[in-house]
C-alpha atoms as one frame of an Amber mdcrd trajectory, in Angstrom:
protein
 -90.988  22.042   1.400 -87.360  21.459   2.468 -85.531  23.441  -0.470 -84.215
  20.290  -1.614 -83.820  20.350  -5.228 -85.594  16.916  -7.341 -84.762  15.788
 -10.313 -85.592  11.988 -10.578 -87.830   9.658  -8.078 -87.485   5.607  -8.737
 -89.861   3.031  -8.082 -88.704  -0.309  -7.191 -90.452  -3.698  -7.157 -93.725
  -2.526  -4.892 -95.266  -0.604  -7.575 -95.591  -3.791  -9.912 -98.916  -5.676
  -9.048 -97.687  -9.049  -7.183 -93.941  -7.932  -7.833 -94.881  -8.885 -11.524
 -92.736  -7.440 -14.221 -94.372  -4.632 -16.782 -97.228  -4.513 -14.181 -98.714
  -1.689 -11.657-100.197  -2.072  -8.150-103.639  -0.167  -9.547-104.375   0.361
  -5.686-101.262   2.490  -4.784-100.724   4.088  -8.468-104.963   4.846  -9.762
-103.565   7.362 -11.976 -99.606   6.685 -12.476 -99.239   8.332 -15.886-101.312
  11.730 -14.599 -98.581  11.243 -11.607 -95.670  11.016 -13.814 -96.889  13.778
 -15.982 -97.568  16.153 -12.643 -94.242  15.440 -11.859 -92.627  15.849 -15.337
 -94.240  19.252 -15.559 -92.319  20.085 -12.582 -88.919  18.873 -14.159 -89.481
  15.691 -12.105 -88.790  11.939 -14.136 -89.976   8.534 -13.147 -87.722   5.858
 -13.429 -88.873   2.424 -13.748 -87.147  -0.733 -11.910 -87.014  -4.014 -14.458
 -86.200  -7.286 -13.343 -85.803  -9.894 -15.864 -87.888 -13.437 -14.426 -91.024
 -13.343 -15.397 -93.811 -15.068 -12.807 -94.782 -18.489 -14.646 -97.817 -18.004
 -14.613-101.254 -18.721 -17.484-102.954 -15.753 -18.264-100.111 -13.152 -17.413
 -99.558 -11.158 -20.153 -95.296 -11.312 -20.415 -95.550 -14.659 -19.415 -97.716
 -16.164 -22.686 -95.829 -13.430 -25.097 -93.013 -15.229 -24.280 -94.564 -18.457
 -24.384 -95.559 -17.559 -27.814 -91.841 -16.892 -28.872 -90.375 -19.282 -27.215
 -88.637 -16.512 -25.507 -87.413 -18.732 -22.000 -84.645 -20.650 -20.988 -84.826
 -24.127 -21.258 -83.024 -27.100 -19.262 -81.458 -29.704 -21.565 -84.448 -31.641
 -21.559 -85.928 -29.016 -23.098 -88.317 -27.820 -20.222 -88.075 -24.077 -19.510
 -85.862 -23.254 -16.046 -87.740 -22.477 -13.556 -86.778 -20.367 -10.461 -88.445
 -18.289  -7.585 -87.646 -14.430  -7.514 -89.657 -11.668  -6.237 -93.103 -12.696
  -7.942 -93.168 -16.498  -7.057 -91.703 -19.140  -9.430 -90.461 -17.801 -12.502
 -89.294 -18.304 -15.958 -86.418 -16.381 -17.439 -85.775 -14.884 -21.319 -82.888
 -15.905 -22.993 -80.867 -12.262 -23.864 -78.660 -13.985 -26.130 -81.364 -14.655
 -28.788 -81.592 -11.410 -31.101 -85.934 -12.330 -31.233 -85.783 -12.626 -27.618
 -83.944  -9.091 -26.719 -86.303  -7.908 -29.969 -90.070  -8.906 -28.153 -88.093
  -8.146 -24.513 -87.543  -4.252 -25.895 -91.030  -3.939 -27.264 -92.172  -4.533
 -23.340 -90.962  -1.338 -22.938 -93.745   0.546 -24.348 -95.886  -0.349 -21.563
 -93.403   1.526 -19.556 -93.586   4.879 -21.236 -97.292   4.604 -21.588 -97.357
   4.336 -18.014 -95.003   7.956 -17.989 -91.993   6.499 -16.885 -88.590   8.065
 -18.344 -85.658   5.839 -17.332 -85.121   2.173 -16.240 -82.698   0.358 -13.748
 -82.595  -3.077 -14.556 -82.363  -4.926 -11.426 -81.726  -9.021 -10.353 -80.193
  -9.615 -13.537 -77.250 -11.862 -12.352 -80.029 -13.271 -13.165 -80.649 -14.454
  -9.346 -82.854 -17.324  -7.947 -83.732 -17.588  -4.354 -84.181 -21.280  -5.163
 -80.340 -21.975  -5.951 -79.269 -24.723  -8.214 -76.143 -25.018  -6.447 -75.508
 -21.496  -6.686 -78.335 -18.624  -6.409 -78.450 -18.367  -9.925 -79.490 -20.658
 -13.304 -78.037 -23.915 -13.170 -74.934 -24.157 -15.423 -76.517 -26.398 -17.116
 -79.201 -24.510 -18.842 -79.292 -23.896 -22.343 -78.696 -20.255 -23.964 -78.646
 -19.360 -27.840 -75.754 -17.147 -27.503 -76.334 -15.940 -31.022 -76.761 -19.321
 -32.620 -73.813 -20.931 -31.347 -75.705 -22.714 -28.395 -74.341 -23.450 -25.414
 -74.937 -23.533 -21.368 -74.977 -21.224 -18.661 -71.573 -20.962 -17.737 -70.539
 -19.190 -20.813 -73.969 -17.502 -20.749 -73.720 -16.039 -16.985 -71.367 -13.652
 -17.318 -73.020 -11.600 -20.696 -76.359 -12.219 -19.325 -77.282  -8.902 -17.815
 -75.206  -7.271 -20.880 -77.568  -9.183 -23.431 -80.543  -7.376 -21.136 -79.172
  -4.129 -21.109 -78.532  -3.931 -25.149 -82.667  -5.312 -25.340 -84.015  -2.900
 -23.450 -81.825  -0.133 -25.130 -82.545  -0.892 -28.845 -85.926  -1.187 -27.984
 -85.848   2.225 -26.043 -84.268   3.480 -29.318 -86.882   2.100 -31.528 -89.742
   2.985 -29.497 -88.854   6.643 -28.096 -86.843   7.303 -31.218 -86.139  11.141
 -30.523 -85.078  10.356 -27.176 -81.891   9.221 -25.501 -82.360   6.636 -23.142
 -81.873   6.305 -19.499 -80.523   3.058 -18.556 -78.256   1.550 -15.853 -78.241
  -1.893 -14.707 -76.877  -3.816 -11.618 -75.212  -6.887 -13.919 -73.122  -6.423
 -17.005 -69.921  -7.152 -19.149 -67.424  -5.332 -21.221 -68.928  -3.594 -23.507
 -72.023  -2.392 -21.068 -70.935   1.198 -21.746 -73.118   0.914 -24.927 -76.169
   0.648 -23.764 -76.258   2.283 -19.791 -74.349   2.610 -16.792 -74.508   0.873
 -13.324 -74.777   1.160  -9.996 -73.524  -0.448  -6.610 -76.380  -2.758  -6.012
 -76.828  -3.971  -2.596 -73.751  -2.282  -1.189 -72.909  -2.959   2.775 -74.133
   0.128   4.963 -71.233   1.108   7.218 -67.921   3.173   6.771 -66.305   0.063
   4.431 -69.306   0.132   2.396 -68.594   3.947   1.996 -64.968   3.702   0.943
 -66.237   0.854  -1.272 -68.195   3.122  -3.189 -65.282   5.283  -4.402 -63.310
   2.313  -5.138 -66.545   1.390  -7.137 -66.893   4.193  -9.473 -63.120   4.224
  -9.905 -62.473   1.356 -11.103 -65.780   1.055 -13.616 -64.263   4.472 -14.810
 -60.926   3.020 -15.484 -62.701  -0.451 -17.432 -64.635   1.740 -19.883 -67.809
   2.481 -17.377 -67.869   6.131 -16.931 -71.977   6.576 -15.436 -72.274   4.427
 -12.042 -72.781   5.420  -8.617 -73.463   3.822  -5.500 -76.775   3.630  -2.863
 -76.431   6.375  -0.747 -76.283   5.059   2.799 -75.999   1.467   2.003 -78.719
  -0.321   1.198 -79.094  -2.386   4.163 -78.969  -1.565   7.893 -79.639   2.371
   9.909 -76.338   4.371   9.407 -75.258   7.102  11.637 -76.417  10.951  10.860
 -72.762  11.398  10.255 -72.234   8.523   7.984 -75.257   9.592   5.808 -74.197
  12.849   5.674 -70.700  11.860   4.417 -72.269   9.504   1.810 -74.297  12.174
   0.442 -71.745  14.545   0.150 -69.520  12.259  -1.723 -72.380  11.193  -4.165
 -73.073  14.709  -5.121 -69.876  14.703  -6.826 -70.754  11.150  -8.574 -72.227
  10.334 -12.247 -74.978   8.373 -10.490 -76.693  10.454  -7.193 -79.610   8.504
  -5.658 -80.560   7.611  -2.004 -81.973   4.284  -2.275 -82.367   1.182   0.737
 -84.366  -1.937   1.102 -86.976  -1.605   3.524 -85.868  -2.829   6.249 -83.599
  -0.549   6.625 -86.067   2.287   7.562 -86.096   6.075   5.368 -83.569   8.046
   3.417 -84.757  10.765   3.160 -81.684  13.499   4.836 -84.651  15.187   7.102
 -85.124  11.675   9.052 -81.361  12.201  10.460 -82.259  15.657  11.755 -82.076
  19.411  11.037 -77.918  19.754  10.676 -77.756  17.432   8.606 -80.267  18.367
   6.516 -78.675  21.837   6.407 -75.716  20.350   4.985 -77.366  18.041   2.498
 -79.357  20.924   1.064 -75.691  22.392   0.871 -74.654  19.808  -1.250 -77.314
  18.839  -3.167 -77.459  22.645  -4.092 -73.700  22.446  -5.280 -74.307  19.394
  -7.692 -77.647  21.758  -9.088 -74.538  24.667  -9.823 -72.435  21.380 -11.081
 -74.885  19.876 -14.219 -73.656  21.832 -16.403 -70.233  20.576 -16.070 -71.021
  17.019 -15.622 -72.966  17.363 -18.983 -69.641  18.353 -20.343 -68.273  15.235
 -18.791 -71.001  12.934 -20.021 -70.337  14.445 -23.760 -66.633  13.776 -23.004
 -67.036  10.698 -22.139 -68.702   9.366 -25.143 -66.454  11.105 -27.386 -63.095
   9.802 -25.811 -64.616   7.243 -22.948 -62.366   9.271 -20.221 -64.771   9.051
 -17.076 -66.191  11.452 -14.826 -64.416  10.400 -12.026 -60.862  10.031 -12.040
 -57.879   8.502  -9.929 -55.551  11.279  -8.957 -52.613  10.566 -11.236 -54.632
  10.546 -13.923 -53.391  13.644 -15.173 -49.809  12.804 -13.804 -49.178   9.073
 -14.232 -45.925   9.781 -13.604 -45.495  10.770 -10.419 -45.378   7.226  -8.255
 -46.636   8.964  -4.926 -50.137   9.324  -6.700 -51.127   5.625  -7.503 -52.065
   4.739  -3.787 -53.786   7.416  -3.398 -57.656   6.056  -3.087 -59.456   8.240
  -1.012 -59.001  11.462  -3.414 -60.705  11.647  -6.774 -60.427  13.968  -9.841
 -63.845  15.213 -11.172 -63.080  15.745 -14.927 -59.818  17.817 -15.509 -60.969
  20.954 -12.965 -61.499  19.742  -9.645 -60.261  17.639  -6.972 -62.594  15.925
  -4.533 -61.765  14.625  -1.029 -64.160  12.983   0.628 -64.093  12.092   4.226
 -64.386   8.426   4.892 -63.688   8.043   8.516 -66.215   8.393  11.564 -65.769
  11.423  13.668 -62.826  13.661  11.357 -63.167  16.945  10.512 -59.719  16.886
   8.946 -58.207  15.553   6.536 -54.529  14.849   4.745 -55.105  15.610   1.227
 -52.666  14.239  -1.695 -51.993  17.068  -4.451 -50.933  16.712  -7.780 -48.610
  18.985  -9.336 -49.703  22.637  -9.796 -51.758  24.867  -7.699 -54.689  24.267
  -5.874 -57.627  26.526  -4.450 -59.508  25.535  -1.994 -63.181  26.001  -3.287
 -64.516  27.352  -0.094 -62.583  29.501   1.099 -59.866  30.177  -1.934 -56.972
  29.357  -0.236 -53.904  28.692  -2.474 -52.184  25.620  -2.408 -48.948  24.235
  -4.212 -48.473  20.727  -5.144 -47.313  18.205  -5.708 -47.500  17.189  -1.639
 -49.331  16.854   0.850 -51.672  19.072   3.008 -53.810  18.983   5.948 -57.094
  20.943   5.482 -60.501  21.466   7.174 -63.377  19.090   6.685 -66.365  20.087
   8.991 -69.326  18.047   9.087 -70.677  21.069   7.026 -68.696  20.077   3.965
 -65.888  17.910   2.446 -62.329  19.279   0.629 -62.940  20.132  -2.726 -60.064
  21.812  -4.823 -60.450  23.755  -8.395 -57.336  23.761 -10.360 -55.891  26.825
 -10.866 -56.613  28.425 -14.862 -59.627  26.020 -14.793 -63.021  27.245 -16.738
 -66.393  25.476 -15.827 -69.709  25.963 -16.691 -71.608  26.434 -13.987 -75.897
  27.084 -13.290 -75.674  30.842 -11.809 -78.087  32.876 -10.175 -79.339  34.109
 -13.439 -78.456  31.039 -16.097 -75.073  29.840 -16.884 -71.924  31.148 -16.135
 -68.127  30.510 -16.648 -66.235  29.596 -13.479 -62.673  30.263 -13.723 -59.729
  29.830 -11.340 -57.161  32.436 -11.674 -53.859  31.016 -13.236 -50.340  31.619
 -11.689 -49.125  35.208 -12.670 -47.691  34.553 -16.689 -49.411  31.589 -16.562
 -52.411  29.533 -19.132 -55.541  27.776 -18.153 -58.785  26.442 -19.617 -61.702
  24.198 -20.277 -63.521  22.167 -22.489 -67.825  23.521 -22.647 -70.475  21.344
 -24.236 -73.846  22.823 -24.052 -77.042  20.881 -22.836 -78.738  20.779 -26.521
 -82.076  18.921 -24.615 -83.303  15.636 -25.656 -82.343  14.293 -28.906 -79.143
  12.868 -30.962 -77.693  16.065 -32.141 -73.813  16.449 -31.512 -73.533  19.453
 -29.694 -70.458  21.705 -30.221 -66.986  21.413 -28.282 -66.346  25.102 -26.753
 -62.923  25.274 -25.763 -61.666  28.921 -23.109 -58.333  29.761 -22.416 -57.818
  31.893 -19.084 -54.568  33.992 -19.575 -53.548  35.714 -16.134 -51.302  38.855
 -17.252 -50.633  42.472 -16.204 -52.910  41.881 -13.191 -56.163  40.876 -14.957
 -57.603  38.027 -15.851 -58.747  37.699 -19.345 -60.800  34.173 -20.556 -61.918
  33.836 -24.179 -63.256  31.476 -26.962 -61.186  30.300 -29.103 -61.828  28.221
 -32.164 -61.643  27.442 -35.434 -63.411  30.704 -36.607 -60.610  32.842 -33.972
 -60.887  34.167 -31.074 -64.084  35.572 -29.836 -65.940  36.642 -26.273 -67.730
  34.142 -23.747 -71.163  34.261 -24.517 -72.239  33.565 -21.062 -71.102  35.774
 -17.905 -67.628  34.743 -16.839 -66.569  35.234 -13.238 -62.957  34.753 -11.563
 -61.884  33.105  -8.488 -58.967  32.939  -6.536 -57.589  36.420  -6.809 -58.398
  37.219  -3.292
């Protein structure tokens, strides 16, 4: 109603019956697969919260399939650990037993009967509200960890890890010819495998905001390159202008959700009022023109784990004035995003690498590397293209090539991999070079085969 595009809505613990895991409230959801199939039809996914206690309780269905595989963690007497979390007092599987993460992943299938298409693995510290010293297991409970044996303290730390690989082998095994969505609020080294991660429950306020780039930076730079934080903050009422700011910065994220606990009232941008739902329409229209270039990134990232999101001297490691620079972020190789993190500015200082710079809005050139003040209206924040740069981009009428004019005599380019759809097949690396000479602008393909024509429409910026 709101011309706000949709690509993904996520249920958290109040559609389980009882806050029971692999469950469904039948009184809000009748019909939730003819729901999630309304919605799918309309390019709309379900994704599926998953926490890992289990309610102890006779009769519940996870409960005595794990009973039957002695799937639980036990205390050293032997007893399974018992906690409370969301459904009541709870027992907990033991990831680090391969038959445990095996009967954990075949849970699953519930899931997708039920039409869901991606999963966020929540509370998988794993938390207790009944702490044992700590609001966790106590260290003294046993784990397999593959046979070795031992307690919780060595367990802990891999324990949302040994979650996330369970519920993504069994994704694999049960939705072969489909690549799974997974991120999860707990994990290890090594998490990259199996999903990415968010912020969890991230402080609302300005702090919390600058705490989500630092977030996303720093997963990128350990090997993480898909996380993303809870637009707003997932606890308390920020400002209009604080949302706004939020959701401007997560549009140029891996991970884009709005997402609060509810106390903290909606999140939807229309309940902060009509400008700033103008300008989040803005945005969330400029990530729809993005996808095609963060699917690049995502390929990239598997192939050579460089993230999305980037610190500024990643490209220039070099130059010394760039490492403190936290409040500016490279997105991939062609642009430069600078969010505003402070109440009440609509300008900003902006640190620029070496090279030039366009301003994506309104094309102005700038030189770097240095430092420059630009505009940053509530209607928008400072984003830069690099000058020779080729993106994909969604057009008007399909995709399009993007390109920023190089200097006069000067090279540029970019790096295409297609959306292939669902499936494992290895698209195709597509690599343009953007050669600005005799006045004109001239991009091509160029591969192994020589040098060839775009295929899609290719249009140039920053020639005034």
């Amino acid at each position: 109603e709101r011309g706000l595009p949709l690509d993904a809505v996520h249920l958290d613990i109040d559609h389980y019956d009882g806050h029971r895991v692999f469950t469904v409230d039948r009184e809000r959801f009748p019909k939730l697969p003819v729901l999630a199939e309304e919605l799918r039809r309309d390019g709309i996914r379900l994704v599926s919260v998953v926490d890992p206690a289990v309610k102890a309780a006779p009769g519940d269905p996870v409960y005595d399939g794990g009973t039957a595989v002695d799937a639980f963690v036990r205390d050293a007497s032997g007893r399974p650990v018992r906690g409370v979390v969301w459904a009541g007092e709870s027992v907990y599987p033991d990831f680090t037993h391969p038959r445990v993460r095996q009967w954990w992943g075949g849970l699953y299938e519930e899931r997708l009967e039920q039409g869901f298409a991606g999963f966020w693995h929540d509370m998988n510290e794993p938390v207790s509200f009944n702490a044992f010293g700590e609001p966790t297991l106590p260290r003294s409970a046993r784990h397999a960890l593959e046979g070795r044996g031992g307690d919780h303290r060595e367990a802990h730390n891999v324990y949302g890890l040994c979650m996330a690989r369970a519920g993504y082998e069994g994704l694999r095994e049960l939705a072969s010819q489909e690549r799974p969505f997974l991120f999860t609020r707990s994990g290890w080294a090594g998490m990259q495998r199996y999903g990415g991660t968010w912020s969890g429950d991230v402080a609302t306020g300005w702090p919390g905001l600058r705490a989500s780039l630092s977030l996303v930076l720093g997963l990128g730079l350990c090997g993480v390159p898909y996380s993303g934080p809870d637009v707003g903050g997932f606890d308390g009422s920020p400002s209009p202008e604080l949302y706004l700011r939020w959701f401007q910065l997560g549009a140029y994220l891996p991970l884009f959700r709005t997402h609060a606990s509810l106390r903290a009232g909606r999140r939807e941008p229309w309940e902060f009022g009509s400008e700033v739902l103008e300008h989040a329409r803005a945005a969330l229209l400029e990530r729809r023109r993005l996808l095609p270039y963060f699917v690049t990134l995502s390929h990239l990232a598997r192939r050579t784990g460089a993230p999305y999101v980037r610190p500024v001297w990643w490209s220039a490691p070099e130059d010394r004035a760039l490492r403190d620079c936290e409040d500016t972020f490279l997105l991939g190789d062609s642009l430069l995003v600078a969010p505003v993190l402070e109440a009440g500015a609509d300008r900003r200082v902006v640190r620029l690498p070496r090279g030039r710079w366009y301003d994506t809005t309104t094309e102005r050139v700038y030189e770097g590397p240095g430092q420059v003040l630009v505009d940053a209206p509530l209607s928008r924040i400072p984003v830069f293209a690099r000058a020779g740069a080729v993106l994909p981009v969604r057009g008007d009428s399909g995709p399009e090539l993007e390109t920023w004019a190089p200097a006069p005599g000067r090279t540029g380019g970019g790096l295409v991999i297609r959306d292939a759809g669902d499936g494992w097949d290895v698209p195709e690396v597509e690599r343009y070079v953007a050669r600005h000479r005799g006045g004109k602008v001239v991009v091509t393909r160029e591969g192994e085969d020589g040098v060839s024509e775009p295929e899609w429409p290719v249009w140039v910026r920053g020639l005034g």
